[in-house]
MIDOSE-1310 file (N, C-alpha, C; in nm, 2 decimals, decimal comma, always signed):
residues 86
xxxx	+1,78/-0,15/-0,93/+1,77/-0,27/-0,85/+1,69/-0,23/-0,73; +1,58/-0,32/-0,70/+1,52/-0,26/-0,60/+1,55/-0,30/-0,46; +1,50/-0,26/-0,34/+1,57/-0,32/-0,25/+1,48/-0,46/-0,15; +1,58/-0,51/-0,10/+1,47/-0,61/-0,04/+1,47/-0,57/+0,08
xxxx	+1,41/-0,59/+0,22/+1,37/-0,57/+0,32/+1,49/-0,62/+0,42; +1,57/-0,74/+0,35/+1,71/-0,79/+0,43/+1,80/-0,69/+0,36; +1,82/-0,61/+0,34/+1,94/-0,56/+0,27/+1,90/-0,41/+0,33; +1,76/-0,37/+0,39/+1,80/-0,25/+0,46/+1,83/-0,20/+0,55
xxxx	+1,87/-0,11/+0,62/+1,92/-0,07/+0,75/+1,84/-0,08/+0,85; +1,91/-0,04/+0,93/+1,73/-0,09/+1,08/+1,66/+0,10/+1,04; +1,69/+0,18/+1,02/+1,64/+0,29/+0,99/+1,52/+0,25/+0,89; +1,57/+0,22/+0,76/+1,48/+0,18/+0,66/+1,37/+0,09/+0,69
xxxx	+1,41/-0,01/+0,76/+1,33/-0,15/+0,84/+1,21/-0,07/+0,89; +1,25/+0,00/+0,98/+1,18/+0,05/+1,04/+1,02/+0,09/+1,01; +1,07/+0,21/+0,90/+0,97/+0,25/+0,82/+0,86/+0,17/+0,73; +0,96/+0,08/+0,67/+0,90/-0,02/+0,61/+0,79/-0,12/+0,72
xxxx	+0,83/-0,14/+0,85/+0,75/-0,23/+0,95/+0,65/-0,11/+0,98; +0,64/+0,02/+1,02/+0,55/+0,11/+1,04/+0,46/+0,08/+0,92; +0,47/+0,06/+0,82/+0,42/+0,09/+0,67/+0,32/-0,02/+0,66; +0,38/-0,13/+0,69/+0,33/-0,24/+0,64/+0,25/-0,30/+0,82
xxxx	+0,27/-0,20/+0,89/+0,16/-0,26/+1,05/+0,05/-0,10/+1,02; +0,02/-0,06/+0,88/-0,01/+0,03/+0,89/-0,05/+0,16/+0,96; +0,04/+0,18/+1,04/+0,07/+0,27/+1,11/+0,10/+0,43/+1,06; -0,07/+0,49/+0,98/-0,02/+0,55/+0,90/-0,11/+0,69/+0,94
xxxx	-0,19/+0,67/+1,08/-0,24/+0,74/+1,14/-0,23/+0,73/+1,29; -0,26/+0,85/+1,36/-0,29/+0,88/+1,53/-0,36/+0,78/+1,58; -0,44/+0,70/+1,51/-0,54/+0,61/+1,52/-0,48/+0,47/+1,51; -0,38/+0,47/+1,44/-0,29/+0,29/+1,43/-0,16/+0,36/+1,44
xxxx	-0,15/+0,41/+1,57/+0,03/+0,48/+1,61/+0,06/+0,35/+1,67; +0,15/+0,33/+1,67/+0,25/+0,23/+1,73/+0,38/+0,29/+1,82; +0,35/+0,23/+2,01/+0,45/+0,23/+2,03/+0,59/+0,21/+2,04; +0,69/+0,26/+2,04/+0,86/+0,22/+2,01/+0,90/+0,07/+2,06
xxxx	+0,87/+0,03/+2,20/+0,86/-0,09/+2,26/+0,83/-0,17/+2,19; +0,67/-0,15/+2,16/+0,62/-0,28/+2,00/+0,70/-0,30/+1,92; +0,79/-0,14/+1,83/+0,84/-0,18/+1,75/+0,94/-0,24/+1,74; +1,06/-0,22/+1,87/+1,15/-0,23/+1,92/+1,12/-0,41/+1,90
xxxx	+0,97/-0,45/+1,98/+1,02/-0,62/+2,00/+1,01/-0,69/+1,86; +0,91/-0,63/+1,77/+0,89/-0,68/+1,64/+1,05/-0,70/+1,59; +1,12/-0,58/+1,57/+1,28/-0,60/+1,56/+1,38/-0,64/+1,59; +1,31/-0,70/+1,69/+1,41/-0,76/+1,80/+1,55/-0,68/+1,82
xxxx	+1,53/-0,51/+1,87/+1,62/-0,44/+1,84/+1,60/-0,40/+1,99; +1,68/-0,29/+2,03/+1,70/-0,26/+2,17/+1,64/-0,11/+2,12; +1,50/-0,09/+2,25/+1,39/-0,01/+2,24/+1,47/+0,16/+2,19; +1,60/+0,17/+2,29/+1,69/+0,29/+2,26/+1,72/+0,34/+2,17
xxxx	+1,77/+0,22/+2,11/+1,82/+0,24/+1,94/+1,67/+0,28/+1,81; +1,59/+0,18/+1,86/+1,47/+0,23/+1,77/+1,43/+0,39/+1,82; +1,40/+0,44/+1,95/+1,39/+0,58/+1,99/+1,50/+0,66/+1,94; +1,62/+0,66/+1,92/+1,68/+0,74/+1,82/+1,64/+0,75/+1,67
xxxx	+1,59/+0,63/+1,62/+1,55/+0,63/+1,47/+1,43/+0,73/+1,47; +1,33/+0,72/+1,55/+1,23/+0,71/+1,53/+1,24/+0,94/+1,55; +1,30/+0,97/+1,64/+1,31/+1,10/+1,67/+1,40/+1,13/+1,59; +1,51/+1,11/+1,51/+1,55/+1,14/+1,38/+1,42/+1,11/+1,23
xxxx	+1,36/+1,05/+1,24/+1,28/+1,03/+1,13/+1,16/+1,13/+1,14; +1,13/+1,18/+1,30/+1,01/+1,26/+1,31/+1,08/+1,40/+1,32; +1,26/+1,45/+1,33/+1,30/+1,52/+1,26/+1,25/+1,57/+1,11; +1,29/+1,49/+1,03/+1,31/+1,46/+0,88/+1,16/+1,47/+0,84
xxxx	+1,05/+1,45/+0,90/+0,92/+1,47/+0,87/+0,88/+1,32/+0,83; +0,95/+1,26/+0,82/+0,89/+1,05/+0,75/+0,81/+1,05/+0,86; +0,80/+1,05/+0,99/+0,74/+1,07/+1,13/+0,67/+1,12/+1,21; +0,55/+1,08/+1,23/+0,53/+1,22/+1,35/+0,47/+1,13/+1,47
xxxx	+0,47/+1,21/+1,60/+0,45/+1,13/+1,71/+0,28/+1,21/+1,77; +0,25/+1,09/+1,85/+0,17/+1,16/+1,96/+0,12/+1,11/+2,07; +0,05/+1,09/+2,18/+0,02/+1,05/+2,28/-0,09/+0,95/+2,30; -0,13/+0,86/+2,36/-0,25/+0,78/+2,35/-0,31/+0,84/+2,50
xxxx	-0,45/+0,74/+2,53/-0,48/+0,86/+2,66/-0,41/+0,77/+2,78; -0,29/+0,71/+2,76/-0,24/+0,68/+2,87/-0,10/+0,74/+2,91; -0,09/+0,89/+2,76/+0,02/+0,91/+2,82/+0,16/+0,85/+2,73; +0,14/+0,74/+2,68/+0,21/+0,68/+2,61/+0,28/+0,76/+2,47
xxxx	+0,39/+0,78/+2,43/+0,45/+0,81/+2,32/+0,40/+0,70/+2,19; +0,33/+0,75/+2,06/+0,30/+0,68/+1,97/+0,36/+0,70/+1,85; +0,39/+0,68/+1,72/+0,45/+0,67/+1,62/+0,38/+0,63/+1,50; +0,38/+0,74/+1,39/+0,26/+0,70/+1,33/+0,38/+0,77/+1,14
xxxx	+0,37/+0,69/+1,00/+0,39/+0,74/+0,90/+0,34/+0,87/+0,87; +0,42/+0,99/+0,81/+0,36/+1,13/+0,78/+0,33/+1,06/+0,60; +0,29/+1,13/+0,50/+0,26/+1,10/+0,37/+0,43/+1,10/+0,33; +0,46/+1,20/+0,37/+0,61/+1,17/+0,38/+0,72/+1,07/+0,39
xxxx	+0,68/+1,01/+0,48/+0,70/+0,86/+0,49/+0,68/+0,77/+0,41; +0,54/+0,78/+0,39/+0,47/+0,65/+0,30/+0,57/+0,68/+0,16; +0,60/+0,77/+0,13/+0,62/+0,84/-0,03/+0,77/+0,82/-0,01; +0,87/+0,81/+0,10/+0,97/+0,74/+0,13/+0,98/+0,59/+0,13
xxxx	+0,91/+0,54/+0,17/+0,90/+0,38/+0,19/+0,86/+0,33/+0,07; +0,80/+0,39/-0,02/+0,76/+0,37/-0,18/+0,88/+0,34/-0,23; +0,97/+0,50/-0,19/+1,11/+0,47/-0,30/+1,22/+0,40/-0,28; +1,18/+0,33/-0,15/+1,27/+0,23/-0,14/+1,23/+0,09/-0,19
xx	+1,13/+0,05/-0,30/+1,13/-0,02/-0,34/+1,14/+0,02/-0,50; +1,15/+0,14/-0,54/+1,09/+0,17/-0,67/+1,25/+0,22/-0,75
């Protein structure tokens, strides 16, 4: 059964919204706030996901030149967000 996008967790969501705003390089990193409002989730709760996922390697972060914390899919990720539909 595959899954649908309402049936996953805000963790899974997550990934899946990074995936699909292609956010899959340093170059299209997305900050937590962005993703936080796209979610309509509270920014905190997504910065826990996101520093558990860049744990786990689905993640990796890095800085824009303002300083800013960015968030970007590892292949890891993508190859995660795959088998949540497969």
């Amino acid at each position: 059964m595959k899954l649908s996008e309402y049936e996953a967790s805000l963790s899974e969501r997550l990934l899946i919204l990074m995936h699909n705003l292609c956010a899959t390089s340093g170059e299209m990193a997305k900050k937590s706030e962005d993703l936080a409002q796209i979610l309509q989730t509270d920014v905190n709760t997504v910065n826990q996901s996101l520093d558990r996922h860049v744990s786990d390697g689905y993640v990796a972060d890095c800085r824009d030149h303002e300083g800013n914390r960015r968030f970007y899919l590892t292949s890891k990720g993508i190859i995660r967000v795959s088998s949540l539909f497969s």
